[in-house]
C-alpha positions as a printed Julia matrix, in Angstrom:
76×3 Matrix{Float64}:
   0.0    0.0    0.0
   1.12   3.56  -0.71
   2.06   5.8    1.98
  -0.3    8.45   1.02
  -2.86   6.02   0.83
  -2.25   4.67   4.38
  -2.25   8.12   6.06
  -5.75   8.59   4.03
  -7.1    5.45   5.23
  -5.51   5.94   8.92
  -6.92   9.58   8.95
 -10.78   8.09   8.11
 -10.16   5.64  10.53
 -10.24   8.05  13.18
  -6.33   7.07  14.38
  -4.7    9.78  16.47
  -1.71  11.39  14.82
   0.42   9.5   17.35
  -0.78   6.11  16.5
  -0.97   7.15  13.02
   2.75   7.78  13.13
   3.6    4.74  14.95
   1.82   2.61  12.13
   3.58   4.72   9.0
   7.07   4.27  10.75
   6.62   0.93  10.82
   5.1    0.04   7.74
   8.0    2.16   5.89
  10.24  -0.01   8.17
   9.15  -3.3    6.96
   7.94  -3.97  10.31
   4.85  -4.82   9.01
   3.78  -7.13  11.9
   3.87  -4.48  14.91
   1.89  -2.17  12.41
  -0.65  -4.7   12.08
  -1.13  -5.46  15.92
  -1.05  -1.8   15.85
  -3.58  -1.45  13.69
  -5.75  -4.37  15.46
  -5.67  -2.65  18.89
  -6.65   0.47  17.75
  -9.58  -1.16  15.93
 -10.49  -2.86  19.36
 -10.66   0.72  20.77
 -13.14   1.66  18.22
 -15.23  -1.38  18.71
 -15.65  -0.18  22.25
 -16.32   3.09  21.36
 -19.14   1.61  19.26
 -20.12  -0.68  22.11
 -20.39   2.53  24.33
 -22.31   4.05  21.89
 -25.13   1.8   21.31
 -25.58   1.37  25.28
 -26.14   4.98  25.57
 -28.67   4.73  22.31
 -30.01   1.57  24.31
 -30.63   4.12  27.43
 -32.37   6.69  25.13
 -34.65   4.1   23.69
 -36.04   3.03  27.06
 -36.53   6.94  28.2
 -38.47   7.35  25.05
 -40.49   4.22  25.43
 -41.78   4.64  29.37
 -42.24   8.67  27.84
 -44.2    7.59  25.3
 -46.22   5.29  27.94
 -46.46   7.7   30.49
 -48.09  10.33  28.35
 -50.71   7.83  26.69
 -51.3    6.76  30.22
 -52.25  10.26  30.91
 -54.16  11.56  27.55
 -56.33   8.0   28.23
């Protein structure tokens, strides 16, 4: 993969400039191993950002839902 390519796709990613770095220094070192388990941990963060995510979406749904009961208990 191209360098300028990698930055791109590192940059969409969402990678901080510092692991970013680390990655490009390696892969440009031939040390394409630590860039991948680099690369693997970072996507585990995002995962639990997603995972995060979704539980707060999970908490809004159920406020909605008893909201939504509450005020047809009351209108009924």
């Amino acid at each position: 993969m191209n360098l300028k390519r990698l930055k791109q796709y590192l940059s969409d990613a969402g990678c901080c400039s510092e692991t970013a770095g680390d990655i490009i220094r390696m892969c440009e070192a031939g040390n394409m191993e630590s860039a991948l388990l680099l690369m693997r941990k970072d996507r585990c963060r995002l995962m639990e950002e997603m995972h995060k995510c979704g539980r707060k979406v999970d908490c809004l749904d159920i406020l909605i839902r008893t909201t939504e009961k509450e005020i047809k208990q009351v209108n009924h």
